[in-house]
C-alpha positions as CSV (number, residue, x, y, z in Angstrom):
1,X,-85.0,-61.2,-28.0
2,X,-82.1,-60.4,-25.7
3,X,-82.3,-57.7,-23.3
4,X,-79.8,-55.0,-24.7
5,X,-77.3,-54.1,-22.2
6,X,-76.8,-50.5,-20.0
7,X,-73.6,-48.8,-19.8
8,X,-72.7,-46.2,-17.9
9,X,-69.6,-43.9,-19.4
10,X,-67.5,-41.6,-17.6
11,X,-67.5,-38.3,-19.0
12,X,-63.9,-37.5,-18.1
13,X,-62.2,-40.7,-19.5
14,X,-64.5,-42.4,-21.2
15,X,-64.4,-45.5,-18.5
16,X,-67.3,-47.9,-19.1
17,X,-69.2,-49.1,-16.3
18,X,-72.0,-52.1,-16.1
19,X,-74.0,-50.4,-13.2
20,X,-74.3,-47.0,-11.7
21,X,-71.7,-45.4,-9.0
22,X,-71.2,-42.4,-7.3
23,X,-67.3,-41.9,-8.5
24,X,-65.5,-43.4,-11.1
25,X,-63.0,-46.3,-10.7
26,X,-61.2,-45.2,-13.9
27,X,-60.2,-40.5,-12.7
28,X,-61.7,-40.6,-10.0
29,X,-64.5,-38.0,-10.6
30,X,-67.3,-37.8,-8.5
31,X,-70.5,-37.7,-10.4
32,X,-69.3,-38.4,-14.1
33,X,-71.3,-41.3,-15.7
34,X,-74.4,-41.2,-17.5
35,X,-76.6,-43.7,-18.7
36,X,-75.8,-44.5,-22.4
37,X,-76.3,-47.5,-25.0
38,X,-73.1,-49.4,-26.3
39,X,-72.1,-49.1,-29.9
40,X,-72.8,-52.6,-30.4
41,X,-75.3,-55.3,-28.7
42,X,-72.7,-57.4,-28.8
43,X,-68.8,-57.7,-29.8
44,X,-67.6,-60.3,-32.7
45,X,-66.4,-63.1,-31.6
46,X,-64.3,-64.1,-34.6
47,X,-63.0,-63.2,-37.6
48,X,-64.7,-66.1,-39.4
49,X,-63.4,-67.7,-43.1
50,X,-63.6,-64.7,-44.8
51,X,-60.3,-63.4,-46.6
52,X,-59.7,-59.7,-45.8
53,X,-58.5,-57.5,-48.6
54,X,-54.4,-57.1,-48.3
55,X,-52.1,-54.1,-47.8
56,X,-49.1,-52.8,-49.7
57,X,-46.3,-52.5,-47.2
58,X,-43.4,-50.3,-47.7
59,X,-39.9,-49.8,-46.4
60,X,-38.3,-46.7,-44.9
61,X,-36.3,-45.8,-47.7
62,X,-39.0,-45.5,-49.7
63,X,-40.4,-41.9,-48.7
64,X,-43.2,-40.1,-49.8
65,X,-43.6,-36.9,-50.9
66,X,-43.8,-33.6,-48.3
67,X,-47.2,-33.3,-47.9
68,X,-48.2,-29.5,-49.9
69,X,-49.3,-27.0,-47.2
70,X,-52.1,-24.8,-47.9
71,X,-51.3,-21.3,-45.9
72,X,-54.0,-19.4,-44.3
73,X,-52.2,-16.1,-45.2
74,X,-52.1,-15.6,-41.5
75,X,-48.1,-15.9,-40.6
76,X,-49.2,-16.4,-36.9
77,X,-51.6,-19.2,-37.4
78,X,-49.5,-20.7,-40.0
79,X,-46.6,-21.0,-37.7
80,X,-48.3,-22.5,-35.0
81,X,-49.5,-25.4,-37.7
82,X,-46.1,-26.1,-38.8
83,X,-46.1,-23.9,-41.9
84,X,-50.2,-24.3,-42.8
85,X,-53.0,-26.9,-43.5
86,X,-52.1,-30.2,-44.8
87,X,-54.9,-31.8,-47.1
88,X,-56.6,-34.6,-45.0
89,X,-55.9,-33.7,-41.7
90,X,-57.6,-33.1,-38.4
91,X,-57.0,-30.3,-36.1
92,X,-58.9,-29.7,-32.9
93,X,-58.8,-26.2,-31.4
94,X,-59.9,-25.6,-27.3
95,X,-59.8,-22.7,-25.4
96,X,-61.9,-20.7,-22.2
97,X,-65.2,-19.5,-23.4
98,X,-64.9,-15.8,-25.4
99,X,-61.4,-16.2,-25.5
100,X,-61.4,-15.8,-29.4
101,X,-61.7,-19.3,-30.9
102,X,-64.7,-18.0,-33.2
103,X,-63.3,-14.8,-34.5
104,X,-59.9,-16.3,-34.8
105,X,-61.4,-19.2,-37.2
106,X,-63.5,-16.8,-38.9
107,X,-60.6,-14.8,-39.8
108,X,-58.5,-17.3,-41.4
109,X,-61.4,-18.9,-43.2
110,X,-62.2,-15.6,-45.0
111,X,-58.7,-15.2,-45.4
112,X,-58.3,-18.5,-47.5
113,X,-61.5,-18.0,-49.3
114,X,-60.4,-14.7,-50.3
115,X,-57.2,-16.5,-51.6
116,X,-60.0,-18.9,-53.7
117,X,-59.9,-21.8,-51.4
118,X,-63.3,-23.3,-51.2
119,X,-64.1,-22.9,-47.5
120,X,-67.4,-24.2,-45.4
121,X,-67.9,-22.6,-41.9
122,X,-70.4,-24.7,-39.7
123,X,-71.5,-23.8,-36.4
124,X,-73.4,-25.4,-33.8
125,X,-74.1,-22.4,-31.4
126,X,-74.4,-19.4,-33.5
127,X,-77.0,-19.2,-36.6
128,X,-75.9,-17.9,-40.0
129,X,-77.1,-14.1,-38.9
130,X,-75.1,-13.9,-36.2
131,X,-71.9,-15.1,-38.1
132,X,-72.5,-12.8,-41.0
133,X,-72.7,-9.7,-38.5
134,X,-69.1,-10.7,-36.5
135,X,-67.9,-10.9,-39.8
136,X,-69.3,-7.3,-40.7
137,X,-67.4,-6.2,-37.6
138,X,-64.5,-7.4,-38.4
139,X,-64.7,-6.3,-42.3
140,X,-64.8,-9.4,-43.7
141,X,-68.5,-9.8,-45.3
142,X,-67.4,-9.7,-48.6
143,X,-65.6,-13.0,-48.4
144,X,-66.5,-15.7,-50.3
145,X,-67.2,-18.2,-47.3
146,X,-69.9,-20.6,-47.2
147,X,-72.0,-20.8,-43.6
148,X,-73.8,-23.3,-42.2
149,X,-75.6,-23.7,-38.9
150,X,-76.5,-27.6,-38.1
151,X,-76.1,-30.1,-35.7
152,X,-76.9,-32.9,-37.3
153,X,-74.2,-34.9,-38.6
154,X,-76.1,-37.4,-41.3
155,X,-77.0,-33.6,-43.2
156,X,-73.5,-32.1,-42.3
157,X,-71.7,-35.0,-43.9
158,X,-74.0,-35.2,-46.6
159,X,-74.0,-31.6,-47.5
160,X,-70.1,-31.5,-47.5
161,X,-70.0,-34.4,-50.2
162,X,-72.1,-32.8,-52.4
163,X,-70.3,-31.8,-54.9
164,X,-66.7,-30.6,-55.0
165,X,-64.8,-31.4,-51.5
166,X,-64.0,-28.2,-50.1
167,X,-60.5,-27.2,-49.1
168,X,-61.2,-26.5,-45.5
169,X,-64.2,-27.1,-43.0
170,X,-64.7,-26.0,-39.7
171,X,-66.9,-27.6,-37.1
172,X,-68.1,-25.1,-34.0
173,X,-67.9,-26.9,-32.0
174,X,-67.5,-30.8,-31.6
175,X,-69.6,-30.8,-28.7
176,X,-73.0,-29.8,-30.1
177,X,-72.8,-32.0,-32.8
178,X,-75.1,-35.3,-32.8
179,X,-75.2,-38.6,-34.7
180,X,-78.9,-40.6,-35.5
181,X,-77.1,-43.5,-34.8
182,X,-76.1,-42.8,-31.0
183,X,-79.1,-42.6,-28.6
184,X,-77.2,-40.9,-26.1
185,X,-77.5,-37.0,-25.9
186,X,-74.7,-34.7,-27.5
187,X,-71.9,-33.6,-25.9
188,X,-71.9,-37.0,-24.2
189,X,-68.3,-39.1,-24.8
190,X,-70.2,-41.3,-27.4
191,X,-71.6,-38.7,-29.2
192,X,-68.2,-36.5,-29.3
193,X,-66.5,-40.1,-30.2
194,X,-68.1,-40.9,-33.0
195,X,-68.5,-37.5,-34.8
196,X,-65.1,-37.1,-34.6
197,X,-64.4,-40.4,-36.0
198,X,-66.6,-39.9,-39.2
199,X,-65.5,-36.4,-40.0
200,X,-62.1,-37.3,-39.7
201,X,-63.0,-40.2,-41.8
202,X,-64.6,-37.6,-44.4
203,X,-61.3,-35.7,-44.4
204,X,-59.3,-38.5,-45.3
205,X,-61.5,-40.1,-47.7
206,X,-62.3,-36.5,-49.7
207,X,-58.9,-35.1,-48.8
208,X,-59.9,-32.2,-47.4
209,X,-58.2,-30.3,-43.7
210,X,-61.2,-30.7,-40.9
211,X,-61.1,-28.4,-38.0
212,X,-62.9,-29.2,-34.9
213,X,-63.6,-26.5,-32.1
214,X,-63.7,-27.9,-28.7
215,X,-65.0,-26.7,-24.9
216,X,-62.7,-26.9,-22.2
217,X,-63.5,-27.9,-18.4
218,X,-62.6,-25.4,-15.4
219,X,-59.1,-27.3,-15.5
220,X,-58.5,-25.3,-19.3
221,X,-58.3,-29.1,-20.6
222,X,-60.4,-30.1,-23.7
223,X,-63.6,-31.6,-22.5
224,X,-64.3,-34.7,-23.3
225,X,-62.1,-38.4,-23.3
226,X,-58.5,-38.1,-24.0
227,X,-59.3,-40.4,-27.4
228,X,-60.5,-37.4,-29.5
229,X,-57.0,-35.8,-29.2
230,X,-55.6,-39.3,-30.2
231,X,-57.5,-39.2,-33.1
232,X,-56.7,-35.7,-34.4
233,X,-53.8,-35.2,-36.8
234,X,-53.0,-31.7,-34.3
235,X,-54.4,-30.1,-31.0
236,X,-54.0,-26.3,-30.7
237,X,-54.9,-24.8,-27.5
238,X,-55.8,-20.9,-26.9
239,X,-54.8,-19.5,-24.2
240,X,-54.3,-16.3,-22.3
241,X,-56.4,-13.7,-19.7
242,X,-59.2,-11.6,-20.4
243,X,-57.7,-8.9,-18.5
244,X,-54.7,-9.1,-21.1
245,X,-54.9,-8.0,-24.9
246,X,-52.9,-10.6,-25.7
247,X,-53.7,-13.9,-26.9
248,X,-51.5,-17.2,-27.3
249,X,-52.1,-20.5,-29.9
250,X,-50.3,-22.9,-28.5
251,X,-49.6,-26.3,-30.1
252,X,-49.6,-29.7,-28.2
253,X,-49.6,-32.1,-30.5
254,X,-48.9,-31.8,-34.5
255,X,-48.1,-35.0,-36.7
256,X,-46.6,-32.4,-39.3
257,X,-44.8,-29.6,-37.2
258,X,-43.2,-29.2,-34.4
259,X,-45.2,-29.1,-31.0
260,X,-45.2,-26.3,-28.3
261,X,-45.2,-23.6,-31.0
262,X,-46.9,-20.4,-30.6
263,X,-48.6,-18.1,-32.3
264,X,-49.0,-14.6,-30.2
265,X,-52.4,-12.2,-31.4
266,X,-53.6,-9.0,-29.9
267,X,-57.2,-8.6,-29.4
268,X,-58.0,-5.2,-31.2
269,X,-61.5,-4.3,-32.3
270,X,-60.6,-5.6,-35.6
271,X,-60.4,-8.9,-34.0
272,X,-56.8,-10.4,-33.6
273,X,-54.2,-9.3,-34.9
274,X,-50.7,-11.2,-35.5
275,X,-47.7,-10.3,-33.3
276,X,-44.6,-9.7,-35.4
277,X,-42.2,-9.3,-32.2
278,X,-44.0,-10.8,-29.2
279,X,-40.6,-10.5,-26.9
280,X,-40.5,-6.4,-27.3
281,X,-44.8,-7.0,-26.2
282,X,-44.2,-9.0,-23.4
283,X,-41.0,-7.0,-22.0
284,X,-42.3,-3.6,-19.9
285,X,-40.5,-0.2,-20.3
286,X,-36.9,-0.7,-18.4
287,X,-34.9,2.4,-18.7
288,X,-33.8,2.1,-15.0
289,X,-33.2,-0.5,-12.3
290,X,-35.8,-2.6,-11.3
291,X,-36.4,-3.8,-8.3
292,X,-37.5,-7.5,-7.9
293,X,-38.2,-7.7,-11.3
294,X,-35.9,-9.8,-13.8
295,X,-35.8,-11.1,-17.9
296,X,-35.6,-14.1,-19.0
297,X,-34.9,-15.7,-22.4
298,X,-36.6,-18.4,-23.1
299,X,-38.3,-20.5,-26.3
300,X,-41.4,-21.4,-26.8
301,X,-41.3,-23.5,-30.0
302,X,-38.5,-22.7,-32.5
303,X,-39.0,-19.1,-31.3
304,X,-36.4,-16.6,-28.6
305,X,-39.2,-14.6,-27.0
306,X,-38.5,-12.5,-23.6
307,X,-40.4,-12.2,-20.8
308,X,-40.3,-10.7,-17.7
309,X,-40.9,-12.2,-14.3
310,X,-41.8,-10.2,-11.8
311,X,-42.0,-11.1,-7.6
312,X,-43.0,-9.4,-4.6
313,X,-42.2,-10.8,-1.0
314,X,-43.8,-9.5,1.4
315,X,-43.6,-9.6,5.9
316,X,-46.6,-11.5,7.1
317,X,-47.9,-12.8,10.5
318,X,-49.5,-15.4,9.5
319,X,-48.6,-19.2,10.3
320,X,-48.9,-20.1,6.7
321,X,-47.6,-17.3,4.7
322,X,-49.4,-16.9,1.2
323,X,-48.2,-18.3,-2.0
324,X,-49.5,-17.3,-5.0
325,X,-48.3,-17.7,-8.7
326,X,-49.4,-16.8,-12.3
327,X,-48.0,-17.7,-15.2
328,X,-45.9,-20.6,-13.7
329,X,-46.0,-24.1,-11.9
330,X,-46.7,-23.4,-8.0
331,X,-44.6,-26.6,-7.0
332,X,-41.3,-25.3,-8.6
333,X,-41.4,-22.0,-7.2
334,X,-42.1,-24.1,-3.8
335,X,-38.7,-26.0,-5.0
336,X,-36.6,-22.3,-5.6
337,X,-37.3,-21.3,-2.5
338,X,-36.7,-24.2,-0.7
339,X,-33.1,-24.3,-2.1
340,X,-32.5,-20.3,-1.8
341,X,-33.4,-21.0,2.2
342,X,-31.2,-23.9,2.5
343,X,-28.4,-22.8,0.0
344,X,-27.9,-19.3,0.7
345,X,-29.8,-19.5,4.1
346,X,-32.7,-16.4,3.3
347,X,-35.8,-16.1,5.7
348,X,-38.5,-17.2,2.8
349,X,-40.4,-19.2,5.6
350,X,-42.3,-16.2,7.5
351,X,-43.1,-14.2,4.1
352,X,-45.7,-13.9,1.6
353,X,-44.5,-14.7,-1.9
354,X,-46.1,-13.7,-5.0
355,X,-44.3,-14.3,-9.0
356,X,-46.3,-13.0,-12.2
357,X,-45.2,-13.7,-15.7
358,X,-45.8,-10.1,-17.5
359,X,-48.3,-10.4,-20.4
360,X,-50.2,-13.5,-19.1
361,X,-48.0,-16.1,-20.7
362,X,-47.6,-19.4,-19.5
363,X,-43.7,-20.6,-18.8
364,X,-43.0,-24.2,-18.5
365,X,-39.3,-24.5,-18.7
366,X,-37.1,-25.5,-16.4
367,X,-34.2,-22.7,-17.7
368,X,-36.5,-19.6,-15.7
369,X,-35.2,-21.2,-12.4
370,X,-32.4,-18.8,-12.4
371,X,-34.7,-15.3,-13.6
372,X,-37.1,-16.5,-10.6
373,X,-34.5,-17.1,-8.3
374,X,-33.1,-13.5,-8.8
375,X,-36.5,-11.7,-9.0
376,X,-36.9,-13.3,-5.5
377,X,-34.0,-12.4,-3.7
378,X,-33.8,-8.8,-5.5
379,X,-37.7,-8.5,-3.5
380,X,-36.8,-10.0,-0.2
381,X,-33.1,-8.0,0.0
382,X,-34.6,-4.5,-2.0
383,X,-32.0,-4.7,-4.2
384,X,-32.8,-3.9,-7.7
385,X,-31.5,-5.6,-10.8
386,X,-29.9,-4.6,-13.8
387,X,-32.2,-3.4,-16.3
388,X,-29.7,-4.7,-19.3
389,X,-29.1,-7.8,-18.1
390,X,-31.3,-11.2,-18.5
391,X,-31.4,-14.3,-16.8
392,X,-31.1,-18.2,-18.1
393,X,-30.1,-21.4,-16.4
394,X,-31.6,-24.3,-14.4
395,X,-31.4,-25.4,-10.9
396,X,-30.6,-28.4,-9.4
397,X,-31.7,-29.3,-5.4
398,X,-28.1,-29.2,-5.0
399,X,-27.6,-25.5,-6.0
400,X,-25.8,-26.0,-8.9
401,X,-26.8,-24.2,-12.2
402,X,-27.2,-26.6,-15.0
403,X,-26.8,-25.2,-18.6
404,X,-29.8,-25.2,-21.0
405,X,-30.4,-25.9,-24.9
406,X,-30.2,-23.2,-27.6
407,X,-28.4,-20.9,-25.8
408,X,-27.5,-18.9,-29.4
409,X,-30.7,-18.1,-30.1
410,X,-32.2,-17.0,-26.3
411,X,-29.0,-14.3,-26.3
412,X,-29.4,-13.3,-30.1
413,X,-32.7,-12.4,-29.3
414,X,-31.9,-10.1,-25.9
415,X,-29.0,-8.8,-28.1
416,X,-31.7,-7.6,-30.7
417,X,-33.9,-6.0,-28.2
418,X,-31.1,-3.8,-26.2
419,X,-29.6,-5.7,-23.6
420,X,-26.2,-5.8,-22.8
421,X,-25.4,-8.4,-20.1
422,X,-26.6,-12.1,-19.0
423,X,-26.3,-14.4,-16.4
424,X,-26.0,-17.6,-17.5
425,X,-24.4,-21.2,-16.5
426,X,-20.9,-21.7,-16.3
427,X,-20.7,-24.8,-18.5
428,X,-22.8,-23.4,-21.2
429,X,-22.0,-23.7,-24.5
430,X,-22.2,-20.0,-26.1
431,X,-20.9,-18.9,-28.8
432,X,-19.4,-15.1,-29.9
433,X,-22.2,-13.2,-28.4
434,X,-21.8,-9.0,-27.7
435,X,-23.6,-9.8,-24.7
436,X,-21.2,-9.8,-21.6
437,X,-21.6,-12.8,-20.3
438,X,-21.3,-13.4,-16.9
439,X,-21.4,-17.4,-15.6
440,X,-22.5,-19.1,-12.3
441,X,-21.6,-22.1,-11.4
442,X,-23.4,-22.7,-7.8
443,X,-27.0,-20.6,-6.4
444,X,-24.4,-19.5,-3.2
445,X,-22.5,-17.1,-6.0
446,X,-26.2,-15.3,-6.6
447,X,-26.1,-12.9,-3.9
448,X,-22.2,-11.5,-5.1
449,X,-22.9,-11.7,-8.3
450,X,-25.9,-9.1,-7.7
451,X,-23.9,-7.1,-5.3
452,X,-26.1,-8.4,-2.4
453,X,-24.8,-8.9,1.1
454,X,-25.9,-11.1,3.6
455,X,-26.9,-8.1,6.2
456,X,-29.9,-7.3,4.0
457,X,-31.8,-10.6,5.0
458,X,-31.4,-10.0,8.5
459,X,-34.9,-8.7,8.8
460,X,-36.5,-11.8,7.1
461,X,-34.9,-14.0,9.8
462,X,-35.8,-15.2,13.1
């Protein structure tokens, strides 16, 4: 009998490895692999005589249906999947630890079983008991949802076959689930592998929408090999800070929507409650002047939401002055202020620099450039900004101002919410708007078009 073979996996990437090592050759992460059995003794080594069974192929003109959304009855939620759950897909949901994943779920299953849908809740890390009470909580015990608490995949899969398929399942979480077949321990990448793979198999095969909770790592990424958001129809990440009512569902990836839309909640002790106008949330009380504080319009999705940035820059006599940001990516604020000091020629180097996003969102586009560059300058110079007036456009390393997408919609939405003036590129493409528009061409017309002289930097220089 042959000696069966020792792998060691990466639980990071999933990189195989034949022997032990301290760090992996495939991340780079110190301390990843564990000991585990391959799938297989051995691989095939051909296909052999035997026909296969063949396919139908089909052309592009010949398009199926839309595939029929089920909604949740949660507007938020359903937005965020691209207008509900679609019959046979996958969705995996992360997010930090008591960030609301559980309550969220249990919400929009009692929701659709209200509704009639025939719903299964199963969790791996809470039993039945504890369930039932978080839904007493939250007023939902009189729900018609089915609970389960098991870990074993052979009785979970066999349970949900019995009889009819049910609408919509929910595994919580991925992690804690184990299969007989696998002799490695669960949570491990072969144990998260092939769970995943035979549930997803059972959604496609009964037709019925699978969602799979995941755990996150320190880095706020889904634990695990990158393969298990390959295999999942749509990966929907919570986010936001526990100092923060505010919660935000963020889509990543979605094979029947649209990604990076969000769905914006309010943790209430009801549980969370749907945002109906996010921007007038994240936007803090402006009847005057503020000083290094600025709006900007962006969109997250197919949705206008405001958002205020808000910088302080302080003296310091230290050689490396403190940079700290939340809400946005550290090495383009480093890029801002490297142009503002070479463009416009402002003393940045021997300060301390802070930037918050209000509300803890998260801002990834390129079009805040312009609302950071101005809360920055309104800190260093203590001049304060108009409290009517928001902010959009990118910039270059050259200085220029580059002109963004969906302009419309970002000054509809400040238009609906009281302001009267923008600052926006000179080459964008607006149209009529009651906003008065003022346009920038170059980062050097910033400090006129704020009323903001030179003199007031002196003290920031050497």
């Amino acid at each position: 009998m042959a000696k069966q073979q020792i792998q060691y996996i990466c639980q990071s990437c999933g990189t195989a490895h034949r022997k032990w090592m301290g760090q992996c050759t495939g991340c780079g992460e110190w301390n990843s692999l564990q000991e585990e059995r391959p799938l297989s003794d051995g691989a095939p080594k051909g296909m052999g005589s035997k026909r296969g069974r063949k396919i139908t192929l089909t052309g592009l003109d010949e398009s199926p249906a839309p595939a029929p959304r089920r909604k949740s009855g949660n507007n938020e939620f359903d937005r965020t999947l691209g207008g509900g759950f679609v019959a046979g897909s996958a969705t995996l949901i992360g997010g930090d630890p008591g960030i609301g994943k559980s309550t969220l779920l249990l919400q929009v299953m009692a929701s659709l079983a209200i509704q009639g849908g025939n719903c299964v809740y199963i969790s791996g890390e809470e039993g039945t008991a504890q369930i039932s009470m978080r839904a007493q909580r939250l007023g939902l015990e009189k729900a018609p949802l089915k609970l389960a608490s098991e870990t074993n995949l052979r009785d979970i899969i066999t349970t949900l076959d019995d009889g009819p398929a049910p609408d919509v399942v929910v595994i919580d979480s991925i992690q804690t689930v184990f299969s007989d077949q696998q002799d490695s321990a669960p949570g491990t990448v072969t144990q998260v592998r092939a769970s995943a793979q035979e549930l997803i198999k059972f959604a496609k095969r009964r037709n019925s929408a699978v969602i799979l909770v995941g755990h996150v790592t320190k880095d706020g990424q889904i634990a695990g090999p990158r393969v298990l958001e390959h295999l999942v129809d749509t990966v929907l990440y919570f986010e936001g800070d526990r100092g923060h009512q505010f919660r935000i569902l963020r889509s990543v990836k979605n094979r029947f929507g649209g990604t990076d839309e969000i769905g914006v909640f309010e943790m209430t002790g009801k549980g969370l409650e749907e945002v109906r106008n996010p921007s007038a949330l994240f936007l803090t009380n402006r009847e005057e002047d503020v000083l290094g504080a600025s709006v900007f319009a962006g969109i997250e999705g197919s949705r206008p939401l405001l958002v205020e940035i808000q910088s302080l820059v302080a003296a310091s006599q230290a050689a490396n002055p403190r940079r700290a940001v939340v809400g946005w990516d550290n090495g383009r604020m480093s890029m801002i202020l490297a142009v503002l000091d070479s463009r416009l020629g402002f003393g940045f180097g021997g300060a301390e620099v802070y930037l918050n996003v209000a509300g803890g969102l998260k801002i990834t586009e390129p079009a805040a450039d312009l609302a950071v560059a101005s809360a920055l300058v309104s800190s260093l110079t203590g001049t304060s900004l108009p409290s009517d007036m928001v902010f959009i456009g990118e910039i270059c390393l050259s200085g220029e101002i580059r002109a963004v997408g969906q302009m419309d919609q970002r000054l509809k939405e400040a238009e609906k919410l009281g302001f009267k003036q923008a600052l926006i590129p000179q080459n964008a493409k607006v149209s009529k708007s009651c906003l008065k528009t003022k346009t920038i061409g170059k980062i050097q017309e910033l400090p006129d078009l704020l009323g903001i002289s030179t003199r007031q930097t002196e003290r920031w220089q050497d």
